[in-house]
C-alpha positions as a Markdown table, in Angstrom:
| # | Residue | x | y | z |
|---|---|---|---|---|
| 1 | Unk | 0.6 | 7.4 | 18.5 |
| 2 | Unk | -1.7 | 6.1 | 15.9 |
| 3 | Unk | -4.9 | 4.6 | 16.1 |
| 4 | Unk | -5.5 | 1.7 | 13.6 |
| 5 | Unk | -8.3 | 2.1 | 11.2 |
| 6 | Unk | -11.9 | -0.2 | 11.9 |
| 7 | Unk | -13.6 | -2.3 | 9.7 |
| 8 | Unk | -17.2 | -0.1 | 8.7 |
| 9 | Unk | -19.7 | -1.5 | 10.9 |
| 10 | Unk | -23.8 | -1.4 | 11.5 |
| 11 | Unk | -24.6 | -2.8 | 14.7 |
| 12 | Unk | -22.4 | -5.3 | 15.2 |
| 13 | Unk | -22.5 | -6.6 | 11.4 |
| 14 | Unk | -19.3 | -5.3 | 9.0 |
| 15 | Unk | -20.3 | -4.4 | 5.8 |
| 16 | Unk | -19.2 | -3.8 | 2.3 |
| 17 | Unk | -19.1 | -0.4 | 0.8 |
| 18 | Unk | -19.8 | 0.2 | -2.8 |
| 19 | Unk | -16.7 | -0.5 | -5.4 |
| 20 | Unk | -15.2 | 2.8 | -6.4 |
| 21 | Unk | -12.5 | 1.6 | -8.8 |
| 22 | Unk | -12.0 | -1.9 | -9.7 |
| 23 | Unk | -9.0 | -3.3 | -12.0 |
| 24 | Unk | -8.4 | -6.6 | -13.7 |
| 25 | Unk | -6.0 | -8.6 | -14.7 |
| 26 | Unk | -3.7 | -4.8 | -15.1 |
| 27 | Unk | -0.7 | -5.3 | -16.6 |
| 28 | Unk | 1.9 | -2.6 | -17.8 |
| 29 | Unk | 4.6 | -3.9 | -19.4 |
| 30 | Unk | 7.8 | -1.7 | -21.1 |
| 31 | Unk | 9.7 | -3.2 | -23.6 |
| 32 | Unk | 13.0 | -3.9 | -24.0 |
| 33 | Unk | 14.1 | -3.0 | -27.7 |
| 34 | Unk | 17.5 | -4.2 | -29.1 |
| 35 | Unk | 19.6 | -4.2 | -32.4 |
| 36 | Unk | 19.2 | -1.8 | -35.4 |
| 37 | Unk | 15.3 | -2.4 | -36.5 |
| 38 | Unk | 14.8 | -2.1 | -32.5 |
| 39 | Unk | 13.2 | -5.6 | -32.1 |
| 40 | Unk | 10.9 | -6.1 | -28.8 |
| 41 | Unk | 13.3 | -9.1 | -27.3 |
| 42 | Unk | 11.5 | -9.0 | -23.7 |
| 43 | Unk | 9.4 | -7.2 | -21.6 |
| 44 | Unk | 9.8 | -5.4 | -18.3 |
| 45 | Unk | 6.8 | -6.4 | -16.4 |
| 46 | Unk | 6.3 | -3.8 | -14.2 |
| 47 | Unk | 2.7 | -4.9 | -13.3 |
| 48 | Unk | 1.8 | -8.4 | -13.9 |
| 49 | Unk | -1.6 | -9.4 | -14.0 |
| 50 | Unk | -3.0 | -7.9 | -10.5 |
| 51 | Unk | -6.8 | -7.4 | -9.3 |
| 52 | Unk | -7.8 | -4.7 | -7.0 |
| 53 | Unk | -10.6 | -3.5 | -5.6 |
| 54 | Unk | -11.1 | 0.2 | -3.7 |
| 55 | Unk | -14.3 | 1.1 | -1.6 |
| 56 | Unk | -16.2 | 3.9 | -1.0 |
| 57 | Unk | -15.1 | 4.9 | 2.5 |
| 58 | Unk | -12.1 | 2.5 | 2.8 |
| 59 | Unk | -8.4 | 2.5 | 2.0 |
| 60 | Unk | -6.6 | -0.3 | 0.0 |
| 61 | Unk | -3.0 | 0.0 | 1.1 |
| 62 | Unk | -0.1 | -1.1 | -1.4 |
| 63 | Unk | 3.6 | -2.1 | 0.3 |
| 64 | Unk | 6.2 | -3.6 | -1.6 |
| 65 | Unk | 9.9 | -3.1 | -1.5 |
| 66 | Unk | 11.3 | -0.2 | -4.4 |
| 67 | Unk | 10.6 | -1.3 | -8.0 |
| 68 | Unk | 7.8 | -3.8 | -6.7 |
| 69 | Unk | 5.7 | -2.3 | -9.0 |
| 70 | Unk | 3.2 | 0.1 | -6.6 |
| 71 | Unk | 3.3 | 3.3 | -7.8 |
| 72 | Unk | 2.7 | 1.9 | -11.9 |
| 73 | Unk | 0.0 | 0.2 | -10.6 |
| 74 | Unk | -1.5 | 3.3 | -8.9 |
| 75 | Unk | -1.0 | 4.8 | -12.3 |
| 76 | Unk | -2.5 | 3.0 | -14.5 |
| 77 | Unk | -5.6 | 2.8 | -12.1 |
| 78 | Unk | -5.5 | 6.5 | -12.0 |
| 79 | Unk | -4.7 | 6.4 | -15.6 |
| 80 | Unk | -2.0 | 8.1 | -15.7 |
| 81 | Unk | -0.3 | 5.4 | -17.4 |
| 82 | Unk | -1.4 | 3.2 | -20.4 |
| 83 | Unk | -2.0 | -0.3 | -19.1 |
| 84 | Unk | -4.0 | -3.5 | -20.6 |
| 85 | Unk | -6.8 | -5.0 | -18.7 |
| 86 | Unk | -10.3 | -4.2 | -17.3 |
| 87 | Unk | -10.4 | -0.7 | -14.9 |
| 88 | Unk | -13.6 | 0.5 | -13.9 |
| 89 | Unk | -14.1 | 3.6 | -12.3 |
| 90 | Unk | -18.0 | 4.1 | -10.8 |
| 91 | Unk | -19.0 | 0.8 | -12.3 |
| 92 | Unk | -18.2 | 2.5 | -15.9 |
| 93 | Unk | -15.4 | 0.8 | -18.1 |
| 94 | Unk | -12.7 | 3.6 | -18.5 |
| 95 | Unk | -9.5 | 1.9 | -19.8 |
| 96 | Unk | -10.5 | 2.0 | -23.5 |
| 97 | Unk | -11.6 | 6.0 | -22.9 |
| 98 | Unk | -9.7 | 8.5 | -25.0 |
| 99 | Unk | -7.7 | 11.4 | -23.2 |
| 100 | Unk | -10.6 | 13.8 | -24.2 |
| 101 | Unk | -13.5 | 11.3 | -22.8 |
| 102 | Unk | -10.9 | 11.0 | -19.5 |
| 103 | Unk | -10.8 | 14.4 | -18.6 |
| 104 | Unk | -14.6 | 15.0 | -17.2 |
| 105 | Unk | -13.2 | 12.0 | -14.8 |
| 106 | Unk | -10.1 | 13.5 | -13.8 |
| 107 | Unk | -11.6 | 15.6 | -10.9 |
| 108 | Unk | -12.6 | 12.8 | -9.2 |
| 109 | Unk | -9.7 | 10.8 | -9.6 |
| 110 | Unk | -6.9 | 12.9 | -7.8 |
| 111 | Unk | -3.3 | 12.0 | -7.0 |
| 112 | Unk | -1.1 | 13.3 | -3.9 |
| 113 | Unk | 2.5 | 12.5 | -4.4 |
| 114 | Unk | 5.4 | 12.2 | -2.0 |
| 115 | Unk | 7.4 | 15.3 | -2.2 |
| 116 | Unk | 5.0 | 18.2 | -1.3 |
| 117 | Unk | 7.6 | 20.7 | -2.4 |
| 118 | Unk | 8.6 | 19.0 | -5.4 |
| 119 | Unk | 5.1 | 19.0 | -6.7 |
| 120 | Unk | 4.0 | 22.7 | -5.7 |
| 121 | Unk | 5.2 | 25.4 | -8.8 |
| 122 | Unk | 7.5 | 27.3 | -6.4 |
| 123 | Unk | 6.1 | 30.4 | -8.9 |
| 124 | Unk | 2.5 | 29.8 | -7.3 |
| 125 | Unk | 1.2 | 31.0 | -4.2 |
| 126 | Unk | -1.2 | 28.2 | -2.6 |
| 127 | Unk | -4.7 | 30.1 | -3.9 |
| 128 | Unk | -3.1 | 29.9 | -7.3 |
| 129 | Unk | -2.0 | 26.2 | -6.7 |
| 130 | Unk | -5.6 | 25.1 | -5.6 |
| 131 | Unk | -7.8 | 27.0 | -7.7 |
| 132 | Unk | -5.4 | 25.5 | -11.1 |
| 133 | Unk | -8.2 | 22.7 | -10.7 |
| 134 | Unk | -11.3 | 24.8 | -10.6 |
| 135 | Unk | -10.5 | 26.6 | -13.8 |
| 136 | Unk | -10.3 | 23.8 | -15.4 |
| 137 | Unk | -13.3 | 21.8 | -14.1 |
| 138 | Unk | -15.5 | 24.4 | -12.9 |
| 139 | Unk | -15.1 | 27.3 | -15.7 |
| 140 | Unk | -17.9 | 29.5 | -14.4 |
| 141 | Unk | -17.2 | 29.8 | -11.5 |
| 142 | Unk | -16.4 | 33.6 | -10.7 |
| 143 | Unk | -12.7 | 34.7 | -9.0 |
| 144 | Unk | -14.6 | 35.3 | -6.0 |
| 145 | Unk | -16.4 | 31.7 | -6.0 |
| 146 | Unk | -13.0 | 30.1 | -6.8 |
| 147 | Unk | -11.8 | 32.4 | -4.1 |
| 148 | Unk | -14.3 | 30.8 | -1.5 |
| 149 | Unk | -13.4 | 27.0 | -2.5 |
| 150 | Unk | -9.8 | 27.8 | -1.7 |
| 151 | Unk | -10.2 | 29.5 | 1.9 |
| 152 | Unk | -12.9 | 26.8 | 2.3 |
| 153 | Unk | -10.5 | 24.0 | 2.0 |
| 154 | Unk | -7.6 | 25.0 | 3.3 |
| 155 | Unk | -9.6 | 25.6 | 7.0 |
| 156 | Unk | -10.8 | 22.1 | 6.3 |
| 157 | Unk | -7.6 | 20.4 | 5.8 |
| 158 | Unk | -5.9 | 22.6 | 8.7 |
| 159 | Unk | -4.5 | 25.7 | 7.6 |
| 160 | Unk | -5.4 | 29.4 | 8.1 |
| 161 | Unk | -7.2 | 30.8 | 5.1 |
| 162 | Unk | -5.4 | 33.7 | 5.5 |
| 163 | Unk | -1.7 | 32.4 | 4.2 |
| 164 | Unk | -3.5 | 31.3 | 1.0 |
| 165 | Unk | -1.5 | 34.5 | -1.0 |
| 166 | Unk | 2.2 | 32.8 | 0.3 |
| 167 | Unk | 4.4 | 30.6 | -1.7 |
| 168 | Unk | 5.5 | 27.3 | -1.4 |
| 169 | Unk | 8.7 | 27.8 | 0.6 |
| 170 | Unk | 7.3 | 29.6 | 3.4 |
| 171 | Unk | 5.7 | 26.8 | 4.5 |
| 172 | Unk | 6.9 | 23.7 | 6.4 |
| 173 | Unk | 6.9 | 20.0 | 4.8 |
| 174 | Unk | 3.7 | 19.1 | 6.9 |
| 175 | Unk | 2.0 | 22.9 | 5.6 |
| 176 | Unk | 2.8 | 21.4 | 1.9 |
| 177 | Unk | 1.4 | 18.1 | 2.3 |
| 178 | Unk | -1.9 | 19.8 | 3.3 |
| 179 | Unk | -1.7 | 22.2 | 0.8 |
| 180 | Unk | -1.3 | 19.0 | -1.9 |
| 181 | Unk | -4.2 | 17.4 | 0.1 |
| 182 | Unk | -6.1 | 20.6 | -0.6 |
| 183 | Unk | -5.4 | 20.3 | -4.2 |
| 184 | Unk | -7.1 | 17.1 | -4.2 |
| 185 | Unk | -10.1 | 17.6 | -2.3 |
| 186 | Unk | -11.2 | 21.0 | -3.8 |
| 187 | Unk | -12.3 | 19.2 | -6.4 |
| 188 | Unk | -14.5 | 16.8 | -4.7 |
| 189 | Unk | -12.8 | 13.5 | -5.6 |
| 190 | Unk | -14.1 | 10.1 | -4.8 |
| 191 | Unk | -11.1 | 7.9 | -5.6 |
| 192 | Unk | -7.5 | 9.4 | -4.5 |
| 193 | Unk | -4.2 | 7.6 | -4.8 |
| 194 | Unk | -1.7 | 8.6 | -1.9 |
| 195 | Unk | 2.0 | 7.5 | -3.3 |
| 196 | Unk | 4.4 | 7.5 | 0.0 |
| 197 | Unk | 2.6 | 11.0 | 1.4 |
| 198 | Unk | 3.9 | 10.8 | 4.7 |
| 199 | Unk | 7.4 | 9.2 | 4.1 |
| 200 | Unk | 9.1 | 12.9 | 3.5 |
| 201 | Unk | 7.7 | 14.2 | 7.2 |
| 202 | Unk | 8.8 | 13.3 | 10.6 |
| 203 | Unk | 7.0 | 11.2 | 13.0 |
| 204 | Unk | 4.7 | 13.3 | 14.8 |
| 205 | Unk | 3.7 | 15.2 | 11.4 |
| 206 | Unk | 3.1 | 11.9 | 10.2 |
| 207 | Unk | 0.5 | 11.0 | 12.9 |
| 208 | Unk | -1.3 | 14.2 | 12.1 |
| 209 | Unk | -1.7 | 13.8 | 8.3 |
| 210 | Unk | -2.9 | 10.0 | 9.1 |
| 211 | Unk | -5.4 | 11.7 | 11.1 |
| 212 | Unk | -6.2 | 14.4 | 8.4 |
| 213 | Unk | -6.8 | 11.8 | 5.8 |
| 214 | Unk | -9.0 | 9.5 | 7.3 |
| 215 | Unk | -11.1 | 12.6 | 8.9 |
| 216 | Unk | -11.4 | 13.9 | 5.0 |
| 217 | Unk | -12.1 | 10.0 | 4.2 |
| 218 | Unk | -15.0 | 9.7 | 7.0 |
| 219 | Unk | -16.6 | 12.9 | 6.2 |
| 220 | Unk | -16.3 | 12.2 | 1.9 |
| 221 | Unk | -16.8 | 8.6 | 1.7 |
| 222 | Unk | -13.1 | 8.9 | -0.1 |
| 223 | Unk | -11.8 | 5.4 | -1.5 |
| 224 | Unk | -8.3 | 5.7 | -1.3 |
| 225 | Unk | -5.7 | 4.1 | -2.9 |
| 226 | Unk | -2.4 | 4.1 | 0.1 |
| 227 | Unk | 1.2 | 2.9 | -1.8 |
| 228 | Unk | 3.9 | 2.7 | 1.0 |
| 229 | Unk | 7.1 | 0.9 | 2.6 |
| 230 | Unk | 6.1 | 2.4 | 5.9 |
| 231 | Unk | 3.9 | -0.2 | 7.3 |
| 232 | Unk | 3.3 | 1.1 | 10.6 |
| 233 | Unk | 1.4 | 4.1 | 8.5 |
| 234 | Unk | -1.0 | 1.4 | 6.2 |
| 235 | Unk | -1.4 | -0.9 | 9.4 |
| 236 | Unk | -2.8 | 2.8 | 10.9 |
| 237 | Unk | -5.2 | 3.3 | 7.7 |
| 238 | Unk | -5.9 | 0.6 | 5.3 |
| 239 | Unk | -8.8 | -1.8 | 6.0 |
| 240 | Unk | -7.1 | -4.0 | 3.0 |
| 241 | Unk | -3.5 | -4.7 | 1.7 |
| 242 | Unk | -2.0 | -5.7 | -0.8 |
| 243 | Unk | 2.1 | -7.2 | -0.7 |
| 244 | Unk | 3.6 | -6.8 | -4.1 |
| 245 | Unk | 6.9 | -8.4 | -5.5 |
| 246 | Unk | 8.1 | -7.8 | -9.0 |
| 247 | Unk | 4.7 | -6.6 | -10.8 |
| 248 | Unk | 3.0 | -9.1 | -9.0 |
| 249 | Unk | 0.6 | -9.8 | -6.0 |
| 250 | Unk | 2.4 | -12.0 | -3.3 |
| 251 | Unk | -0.4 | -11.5 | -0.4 |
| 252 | Unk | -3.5 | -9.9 | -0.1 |
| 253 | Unk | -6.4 | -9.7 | 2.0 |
| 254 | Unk | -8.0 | -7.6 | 5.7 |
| 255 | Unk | -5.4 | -5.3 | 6.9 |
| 256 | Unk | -5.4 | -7.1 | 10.4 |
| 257 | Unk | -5.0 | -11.0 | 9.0 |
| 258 | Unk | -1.9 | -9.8 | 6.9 |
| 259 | Unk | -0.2 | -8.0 | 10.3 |
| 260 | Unk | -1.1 | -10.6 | 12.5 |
| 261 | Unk | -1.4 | -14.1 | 10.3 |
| 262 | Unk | 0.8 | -13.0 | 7.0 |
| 263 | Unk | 0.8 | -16.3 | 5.0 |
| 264 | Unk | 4.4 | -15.9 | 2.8 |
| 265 | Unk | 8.1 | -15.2 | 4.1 |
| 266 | Unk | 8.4 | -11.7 | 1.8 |
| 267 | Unk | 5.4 | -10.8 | 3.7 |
| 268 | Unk | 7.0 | -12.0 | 7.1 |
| 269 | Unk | 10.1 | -10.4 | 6.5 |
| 270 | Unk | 8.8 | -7.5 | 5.2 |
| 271 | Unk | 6.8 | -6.7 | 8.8 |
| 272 | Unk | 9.3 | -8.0 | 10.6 |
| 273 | Unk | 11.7 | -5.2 | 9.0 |
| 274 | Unk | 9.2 | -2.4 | 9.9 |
| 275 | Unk | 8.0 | -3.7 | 13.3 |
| 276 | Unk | 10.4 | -3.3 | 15.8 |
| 277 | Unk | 7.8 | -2.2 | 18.0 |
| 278 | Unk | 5.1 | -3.3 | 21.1 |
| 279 | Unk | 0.9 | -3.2 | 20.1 |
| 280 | Unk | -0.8 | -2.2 | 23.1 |
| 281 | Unk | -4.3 | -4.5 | 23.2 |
| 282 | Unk | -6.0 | -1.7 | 22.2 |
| 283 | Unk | -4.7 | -0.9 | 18.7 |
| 284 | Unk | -2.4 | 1.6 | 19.6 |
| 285 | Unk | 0.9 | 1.4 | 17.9 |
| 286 | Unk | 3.8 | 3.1 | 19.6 |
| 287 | Unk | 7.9 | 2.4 | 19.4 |
């Protein structure tokens, strides 16, 4: 079972936390090249024109059927990927910053991917894959200090410090995704994009790493950035959504209002696909 995430409240007012990363009008468009001098005849528009906005302590979750454009957008805010448009990151403009004035930044904007095995060096034991940050952030820090960080995070994202000299393969897919989480938060982030990190585990693993993440969000003030097709999982954590369909935004708005009120038929059929399930009154979501 999985609880659904709460608007932030003080007394009985919601608020607004701060913007941590704000795009828009992002586009990223590839284009298509044909005949011998390679002419630009068209363009693939893989995001077209979008405006997001992720706070401080909340998760903006992204759903869209395959090639809908979720992951490029999560790249280019993350800037991963080259994009046009305005993206700011801590109220500071940082699409126009060279790969050199990016790289102070990159610590606290942190990706976990979908395939934890896929995107652990099977030739690294976890202390080796966590700590690759801290080298290259934190330089001073001593092998003992770096050392510290690792055991320190890996008891705070649920495993036992002790494993931290295994590999990759001697741990299950649920151990690896915590591992990747781990990655990410030894760094201190404060914006993390999450591309489809429970869609690789079962069920019940999948309940635990919802729970995991917004613990590490409530105790961080994380804003994260949630792409997925499973909607039961961003019904469980975002406070926002956004429905994308081909590069472009089709719905948007308060996670409850697009699960209970969407306003468009790809958004309709798009819960009505997923949901094949009962919503006990209390906002617990079981099949």
């Amino acid at each position: 079972t999985v609880r659904r995430k709460k608007p932030c409240l003080i007394g009985n007012q919601t608020f607004m936390s701060l913007p941590v990363m704000t795009g828009k009008d992002i586009k990223v468009w590839f284009p298509i090249k044909q005949g011998f001098f390679r002419r630009t005849v068209d363009n693939v528009k893989a995001v077209d024109g979008i405006d997001v906005t992720v706070r401080a302590g909340q998760t903006l979750g992204v759903v869209g059927e395959s090639g809908s454009g979720k992951t490029t957008l999560g790249l280019a805010l993350a800037r991963m990927i080259s994009s046009t448009g305005m993206i700011q990151f801590n109220g500071r403009d940082i699409n126009q910053l060279s790969f050199n004035a990016m790289r102070p930044l990159r610590r606290e904007l942190q990706i976990v991917f979908q395939d934890p095995f896929g995107s652990l060096s099977p030739r690294m034991s976890i202390a080796e894959i966590i700590e690759e940050g801290l080298k290259i952030h934190e330089p001073k820090l001593s092998p003992d200090e770096r050392d510290d960080k690792v055991a320190a995070v890996l008891k705070e994202v649920g495993l036992d410090p002790a494993t931290r000299n295994r590999y990759p393969h001697e741990f299950s897919g649920g151990q690896r995704q915590r591992v990747a989480i781990a990655r990410a938060m030894v760094l201190n982030p404060r914006f993390v994009m999450l591309d489809e990190p429970t869609s690789a585990l079962d069920m019940s693993v999948q309940a635990q790493v919802v729970d995991l993440l917004r613990s590490l969000q409530a105790k961080h003030d994380l804003a994260y950035l949630f792409i997925s097709h499973d909607l039961k999982v961003i019904r469980a954590l975002a406070n926002d959504v956004i429905v994308m369909r081909n590069g472009r935004i089709v719905e948007a708005g308060p996670s409850q209002q697009i699960f209970e009120n969407p306003q468009t038929d790809y958004t309709r059929a798009l819960i009505s696909a997923a949901f094949k399930i009962e919503t006990a009154p209390v906002g617990i979501v079981s099949e």
